[in-house]
N, C-alpha and C positions, 0 to 999 in steps of 0.2 A: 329466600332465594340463595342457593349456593353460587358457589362460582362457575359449575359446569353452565348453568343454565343461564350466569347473566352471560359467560361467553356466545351461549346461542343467541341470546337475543342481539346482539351489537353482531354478531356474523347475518342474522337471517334480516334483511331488509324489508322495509314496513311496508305494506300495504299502498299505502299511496306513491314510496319510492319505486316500488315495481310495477307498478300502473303509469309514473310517469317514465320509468326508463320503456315499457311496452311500445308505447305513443310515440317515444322519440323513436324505436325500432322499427314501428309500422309509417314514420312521414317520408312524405317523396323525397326531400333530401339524402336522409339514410339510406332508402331504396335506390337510388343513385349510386352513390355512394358504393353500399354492397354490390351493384352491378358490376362497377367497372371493376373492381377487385376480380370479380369472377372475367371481365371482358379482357382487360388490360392486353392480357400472352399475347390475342389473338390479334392485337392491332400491330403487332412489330413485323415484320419481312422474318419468315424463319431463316437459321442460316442455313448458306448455301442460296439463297436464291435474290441475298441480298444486292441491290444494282442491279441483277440481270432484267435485260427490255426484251429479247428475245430480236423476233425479224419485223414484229408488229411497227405501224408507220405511227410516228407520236404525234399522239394529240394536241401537243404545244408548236404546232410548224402550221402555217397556213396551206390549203390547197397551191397558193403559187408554190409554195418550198420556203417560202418565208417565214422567220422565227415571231415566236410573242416575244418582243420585248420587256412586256409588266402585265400586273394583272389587271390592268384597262383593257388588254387588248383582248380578254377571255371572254367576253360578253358578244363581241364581232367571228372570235370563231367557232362559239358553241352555237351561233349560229347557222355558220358555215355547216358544220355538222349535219343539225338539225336539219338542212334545207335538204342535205345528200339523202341521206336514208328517206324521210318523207315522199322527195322524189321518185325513188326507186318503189316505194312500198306505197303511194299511193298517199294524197291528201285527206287532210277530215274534214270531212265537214264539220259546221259553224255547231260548238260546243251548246249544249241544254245550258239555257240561264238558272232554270228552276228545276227540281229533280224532286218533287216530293215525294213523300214515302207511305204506302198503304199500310196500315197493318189490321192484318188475314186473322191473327188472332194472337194469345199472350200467353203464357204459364209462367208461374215462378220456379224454378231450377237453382239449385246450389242456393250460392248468392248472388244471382241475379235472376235477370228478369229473360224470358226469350221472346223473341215478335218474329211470325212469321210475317214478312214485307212485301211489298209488289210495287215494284219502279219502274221509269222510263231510263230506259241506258242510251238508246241513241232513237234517232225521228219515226215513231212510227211502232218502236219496239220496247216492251217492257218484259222484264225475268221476276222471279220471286227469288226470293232468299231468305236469311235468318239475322235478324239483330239481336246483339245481344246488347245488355248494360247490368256495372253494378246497382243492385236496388239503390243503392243511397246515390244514384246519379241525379245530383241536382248542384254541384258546384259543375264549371266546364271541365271536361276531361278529353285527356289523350285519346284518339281513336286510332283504328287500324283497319283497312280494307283485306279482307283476304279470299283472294280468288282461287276456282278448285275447280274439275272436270264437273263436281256437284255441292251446293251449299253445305246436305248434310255430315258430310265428314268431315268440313270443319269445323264442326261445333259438335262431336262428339257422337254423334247420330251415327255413322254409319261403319263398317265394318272394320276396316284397314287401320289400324291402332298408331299412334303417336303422329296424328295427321289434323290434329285437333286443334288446332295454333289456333283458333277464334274464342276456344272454351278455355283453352290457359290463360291466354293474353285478360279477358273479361274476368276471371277468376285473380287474376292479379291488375285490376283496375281499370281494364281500359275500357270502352266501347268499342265493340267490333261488328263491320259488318259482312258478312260471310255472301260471297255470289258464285253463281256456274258459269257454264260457256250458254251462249242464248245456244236455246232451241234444246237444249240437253247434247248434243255431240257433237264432239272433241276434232271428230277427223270431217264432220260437215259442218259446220258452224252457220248460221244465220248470221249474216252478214246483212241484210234488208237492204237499204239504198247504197250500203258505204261500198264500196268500190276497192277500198285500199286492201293488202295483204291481212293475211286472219288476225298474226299476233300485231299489227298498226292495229286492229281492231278494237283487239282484243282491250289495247291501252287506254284507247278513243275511250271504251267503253268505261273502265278503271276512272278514270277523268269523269266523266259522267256521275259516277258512283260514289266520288269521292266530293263533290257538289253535295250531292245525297244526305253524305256523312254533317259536311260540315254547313249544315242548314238546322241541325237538330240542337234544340237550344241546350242541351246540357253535352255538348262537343266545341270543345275548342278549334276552330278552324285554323289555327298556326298551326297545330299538332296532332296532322293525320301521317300514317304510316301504311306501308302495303308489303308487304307478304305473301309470298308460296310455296309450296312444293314441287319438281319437279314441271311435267307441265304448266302448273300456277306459279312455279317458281321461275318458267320465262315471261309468261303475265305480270308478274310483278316485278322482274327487271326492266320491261319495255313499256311500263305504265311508269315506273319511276324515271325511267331516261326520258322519256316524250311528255310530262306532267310535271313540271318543278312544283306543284304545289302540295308534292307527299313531301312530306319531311324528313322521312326516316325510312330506309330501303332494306331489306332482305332477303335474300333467297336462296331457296333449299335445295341443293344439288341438281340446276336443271339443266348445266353446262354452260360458263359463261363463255365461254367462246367457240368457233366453230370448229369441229373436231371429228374431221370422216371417218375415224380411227374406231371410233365409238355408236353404233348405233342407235344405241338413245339421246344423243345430242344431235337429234333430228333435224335442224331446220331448215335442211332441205326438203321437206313435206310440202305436199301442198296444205296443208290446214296450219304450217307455219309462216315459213317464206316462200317456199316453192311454188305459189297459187300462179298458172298462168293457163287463161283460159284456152289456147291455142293449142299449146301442148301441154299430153298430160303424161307424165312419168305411172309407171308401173308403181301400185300404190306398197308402198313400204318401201327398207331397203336401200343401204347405202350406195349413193350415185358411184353408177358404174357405166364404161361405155355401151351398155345396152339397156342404161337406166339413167340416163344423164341428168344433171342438174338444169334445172328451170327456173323460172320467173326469175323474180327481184333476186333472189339467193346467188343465180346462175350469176347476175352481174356483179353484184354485191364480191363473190369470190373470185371473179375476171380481175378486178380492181384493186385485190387484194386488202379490202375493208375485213373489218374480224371487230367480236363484240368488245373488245378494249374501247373503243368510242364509246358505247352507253355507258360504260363505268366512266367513262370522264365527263358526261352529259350530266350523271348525279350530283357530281364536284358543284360546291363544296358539302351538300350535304350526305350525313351517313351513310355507308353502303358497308353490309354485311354478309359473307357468302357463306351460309353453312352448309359446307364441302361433302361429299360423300364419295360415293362408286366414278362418280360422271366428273366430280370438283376436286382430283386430288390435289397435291400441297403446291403440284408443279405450276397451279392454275395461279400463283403467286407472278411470275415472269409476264401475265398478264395486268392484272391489278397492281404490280410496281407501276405502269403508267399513269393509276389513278391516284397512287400516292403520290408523283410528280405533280399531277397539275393540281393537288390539294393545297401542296407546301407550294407550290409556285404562284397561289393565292394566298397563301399565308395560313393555311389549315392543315393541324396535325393531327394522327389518330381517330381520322374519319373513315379508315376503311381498313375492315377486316377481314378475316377466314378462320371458317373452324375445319377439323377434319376427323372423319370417322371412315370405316373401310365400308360401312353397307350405303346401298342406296338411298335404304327405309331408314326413317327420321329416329332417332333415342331419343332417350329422357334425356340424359345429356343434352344433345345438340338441341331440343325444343327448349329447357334450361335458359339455353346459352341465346336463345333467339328472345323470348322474355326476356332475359338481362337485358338486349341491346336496345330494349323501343323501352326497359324501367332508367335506362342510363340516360340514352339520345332524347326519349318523350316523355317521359315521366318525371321530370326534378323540379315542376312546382306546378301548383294546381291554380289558374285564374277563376275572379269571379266570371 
């Protein structure tokens, strides 16, 4: 052996060394680890918008105008909170104890497994949907609820491309389970006995769903997360504000606050907030004096309430907004409030934003959504 060649051998690493450096590449830790590398930028205040609170009313003052003193006193006003919008949007009824899962049928796909499902979401009412799991799901794993106008395009089935958050997420470990709006449409929604506003519903039901999840013995039920896009991406901020028991929060440009400016940051709809049986607004179409705003919405903006509350409703856990068309960078003056009441619990870099100029989701910003539930829910696996 000359010496070109014992140089290769001492450069090229053996067999077993790049098998265990693989292992350590592919454990949750690592996977952490390289998340927040890629997450880090997006948890700081860009400048310019650093400090600013805007005219929004802070979530650290009591309805009297009373300040929180410490963070004992956050558990008495996230209540406070909680009680107002419920109010306005209508109560739930008494949560499903048991939420079992049918499954319609199975095939193997990639590296997992798919189950078509069939559940109870709320009294009376059951949807289908798609679960998915890594094949080797038999230690408990992270899950993710992600809700959509229809199951199949989140799991890769159906037209509309980079909308797939169920087939990524499961393809990089998690269990996911994919749901629609009952009844299949978005602007009538089945609602069956519940009473309350569509998207209170809509969360009621997420809650339900997320029982679902975390009943399945190879899910860890500390560590469920929910996710959307648009439409689902206000489903899965208003199931993560009214549900502390998602762990992990994200959402895909669906407007986190309210904005007449903008037409797709709808929630003056009636299949949003606008539902009021009495009066019915001219369907679409940003309120105008010959289209006036209604229901809870109508009070809700009286009052001057704005969705800076649900982001502080998630505090202290993670919340992620991958910004688009509807979330640009300015929607930071809002989410400063939710970096307040993190750190005024003692939590740092729990909440993000990313930004792209389209509506429609990239490789990127999906990326960038897998990093946050491989960082937030993914850094150790229990028996």
């Amino acid at each position: 052996m000359d010496a070109a060649d014992a140089v290769k051998r001492v450069a090229r690493p053996s067999v077993a060394v790049a098998a265990a450096v693989a292992l350590l590449l592919a454990s949750p830790f690592a996977r952490e680890q390289s998340a927040w590398l890629q997450l880090a930028p997006l948890f700081r205040t860009p400048a310019g918008f650093e400090g600013q609170l805007g005219s929004f009313r802070s979530p650290l003052i009591f309805a009297d105008g009373s300040p929180l003193r410490s963070a004992t006193d956050w558990p008495r006003r996230r209540a406070e909170i909680l009680a107002e919008w419920h109010g306005l949007m209508g109560a739930w009824p008494p949560l499903l104890d048991k939420v079992p899962m049918e499954v319609l049928s199975e095939t193997r796909r990639e590296t997992y497994l798919q189950r078509r499902v069939r559940l109870q979401v709320a009294p009376g009412q059951r949807i289908e949907g798609w679960l998915l799991a890594p094949a080797d799901a038999t230690l408990r794993k992270a899950a993710v609820l992600v809700p959509f106008y229809e199951p199949e395009t989140s799991v890769g089935l159906g037209e509309r491309p980079n909308r797939d958050f169920a087939r990524l997420l499961t393809r990089a470990g998690f269990v996911t389970l994919s749901i629609g709006t009952p009844a299949g449409d978005a602007r009538s929604p089945d609602l069956g006995s519940v009473t309350s506003q569509p998207l209170s519903y809509y969360a009621y039901v997420a809650a339900n769903a997320s029982t679902a999840l975390a009943a399945l013995p190879y899910v860890d039920p500390l560590r469920i997360g929910v996710v959307g896009h648009s439409y689902g991406g206000k489903w899965a901020l208003f199931a993560g504000a009214f549900w502390d028991r998602f762990a992990a929060v994200a959402t895909s440009d669906p407007g986190i606050v309210f904005d007449e400016t903008r037409p797709n940051v709808n929630y003056w709809e009636p299949w949003y907030l606008g539902f009021d049986p009495k009066v019915r607004r001219q369907v679409g179409g940003l309120p105008t004096a010959d289209n006036p705003r209604t229901g809870a919405y109508k009070v809700m903006r009286e009052r001057g309430m704005d969705l800076h509350d649900l982001h502080a409703l998630i505090a202290p856990r993670p919340f992620f907004v991958s910004g688009g068309a509807e979330d640009p960078l300015e929607r930071w003056v809002a989410l400063n409030h939710a970096v307040a009441v993190n750190r005024f619990l003692g939590f740092r870099d729990r909440v993000g934003m990313s930004s792209r100029p389209t509506h429609d989701p990239t490789p990127e910003s999906n990326a960038q959504i897998v990093a946050f539930f491989e960082h937030f829910l993914d850094g150790s696996t229990v028996q």
